[in-house]
N, C-alpha and C positions, 0 to 999 in steps of 0.2 A: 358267603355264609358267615365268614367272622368277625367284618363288619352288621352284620344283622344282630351276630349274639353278643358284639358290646355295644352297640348298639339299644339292645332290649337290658344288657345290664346298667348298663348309664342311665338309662330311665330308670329303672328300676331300683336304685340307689338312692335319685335322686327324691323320687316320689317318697320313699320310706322316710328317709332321714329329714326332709324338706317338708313336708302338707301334713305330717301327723304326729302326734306321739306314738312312744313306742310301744306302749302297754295297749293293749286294743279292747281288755277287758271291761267290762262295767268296775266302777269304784274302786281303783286300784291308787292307793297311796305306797308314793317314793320317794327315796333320794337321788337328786340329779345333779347334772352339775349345768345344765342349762335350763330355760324359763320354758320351754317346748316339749319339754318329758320324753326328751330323746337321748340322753346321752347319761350314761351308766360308769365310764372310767373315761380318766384323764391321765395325760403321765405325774408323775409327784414335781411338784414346783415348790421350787425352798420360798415361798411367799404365800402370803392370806388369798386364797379365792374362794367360791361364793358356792354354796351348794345350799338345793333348796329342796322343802319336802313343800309336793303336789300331791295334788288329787287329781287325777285322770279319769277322764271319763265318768265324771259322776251321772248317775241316773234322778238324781234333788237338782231343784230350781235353784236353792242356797240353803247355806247351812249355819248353825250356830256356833260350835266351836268344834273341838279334835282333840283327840289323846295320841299321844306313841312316845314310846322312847329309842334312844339308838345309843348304839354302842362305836367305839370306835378300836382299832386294833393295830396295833406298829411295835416294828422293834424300840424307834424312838415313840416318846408318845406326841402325838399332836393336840392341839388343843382349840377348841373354841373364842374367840375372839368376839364373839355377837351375834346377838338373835334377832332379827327381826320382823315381827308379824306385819304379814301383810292386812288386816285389818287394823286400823288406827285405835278401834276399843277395843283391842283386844288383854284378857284378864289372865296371866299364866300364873296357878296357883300351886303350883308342882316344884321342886328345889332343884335347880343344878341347870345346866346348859341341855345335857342330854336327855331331859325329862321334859313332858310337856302335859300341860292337864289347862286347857287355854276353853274360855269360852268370850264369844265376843259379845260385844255392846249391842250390837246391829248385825244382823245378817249376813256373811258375805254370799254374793253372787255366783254362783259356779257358773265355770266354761269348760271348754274341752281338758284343760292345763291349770285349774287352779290354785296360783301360789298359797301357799297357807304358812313357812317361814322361810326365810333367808340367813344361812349361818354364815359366816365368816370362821374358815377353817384355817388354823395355822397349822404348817407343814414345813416347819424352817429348816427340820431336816434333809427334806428332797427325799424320804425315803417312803416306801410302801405303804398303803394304808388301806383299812378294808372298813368297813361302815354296813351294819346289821341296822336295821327298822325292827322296829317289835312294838309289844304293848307296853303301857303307859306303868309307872307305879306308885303309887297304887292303881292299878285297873280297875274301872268300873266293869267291866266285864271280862271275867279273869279268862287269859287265854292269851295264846303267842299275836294275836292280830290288833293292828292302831280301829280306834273305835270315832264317828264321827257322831259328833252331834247334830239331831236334825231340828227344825224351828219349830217346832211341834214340842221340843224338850225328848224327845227319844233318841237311844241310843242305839248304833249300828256298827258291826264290824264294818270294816271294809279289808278289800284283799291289799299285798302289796306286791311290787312290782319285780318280787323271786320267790323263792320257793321259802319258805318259814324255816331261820335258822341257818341261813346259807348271805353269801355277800349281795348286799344291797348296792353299792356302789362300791368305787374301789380309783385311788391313785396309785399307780404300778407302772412298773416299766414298760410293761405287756402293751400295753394302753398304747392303739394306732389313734392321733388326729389327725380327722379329714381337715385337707387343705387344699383352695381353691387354687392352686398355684401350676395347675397342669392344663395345658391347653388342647385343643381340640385335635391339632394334629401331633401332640406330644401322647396322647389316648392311640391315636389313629396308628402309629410308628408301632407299638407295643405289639402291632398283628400283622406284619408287614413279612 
């Protein structure tokens, strides 16, 4: 029997973190720190890594541009290093790293995982960091939620990927990563 229930857990891990994003919702915009919209915290690293806001799960073929802005929060401060849209014409007419009011040249495509930017976050401290999503500022549509443009020229909220007002992502000590590094009967030993 407890080879069956880690058994059904190993799947069951694997399937989550591996075949989907994590947000299951319709049009949920987030901050991750992977290109799969799976992973919410990492531990803090005194160097630049890459945190990206998606679009999960859009119910649009593509879209035109996006609004949001974020916050970020440490004892030391961290800072932004680069933005990079992932549409080549893309227009950000918004001020500051953490502001975004982008509309592109061309359409992007939606998938399941939408990239829409790419930041390069510094964190040379190694220490704590917490990262809120929110609306854009100025909002075209005032209210705590990032807003997508659709090719039509309409505007839509969309949800994001925690509860409005609460952390969006977060580098912390807290922060378990998975690592392939255990083998089958190093699993197997743990019920023995």
């Amino acid at each position: 029997m407890k080879k069956i229930a880690a058994l059904f857990c190993l799947i069951t891990l694997v399937s989550t973190s591996t075949f989907a994003v994590a947000d299951n919702g319709p049009d949920i915009m987030g901050l991750y720190w992977d290109l799969e919209a799976d992973m919410y915290c990492i531990p803090p690293v005194a160097a630049p890594v890459d945190l990206y806001i998606i679009l999960s799960n859009p119910t649009m073929d593509a879209i035109g541009g996006f609004e949001c802005g974020f916050t970020m929060y440490s004892a030391v401060a961290p800072y932004i290093l680069s933005a990079i849209f992932a549409n080549p014409q893309a227009l950000d007419v918004a001020s500051g790293f953490q502001n975004f009011i982008v509309g592109f040249g061309a359409p992007t495509t939606c998938t399941e995982a939408t990239l829409l930017v790419t930041l390069s976050v510094g964190n040379f401290a190694g220490v704590d960091v917490d990262f809120y999503l929110h609306e854009a500022t100025p909002a075209s549509i005032e209210g705590i939620l990032p807003v997508i443009l659709l090719t039509d020229d309409s505007l839509v909220t969309v949800g994001t990927n925690h509860i409005p007002g609460t952390v969006t992502a977060q580098q912390s000590i807290h922060c378990v990563m998975a690592t392939d590094n255990v083998s089958w009967d190093g699993l197997k030993s743990l019920y023995r």
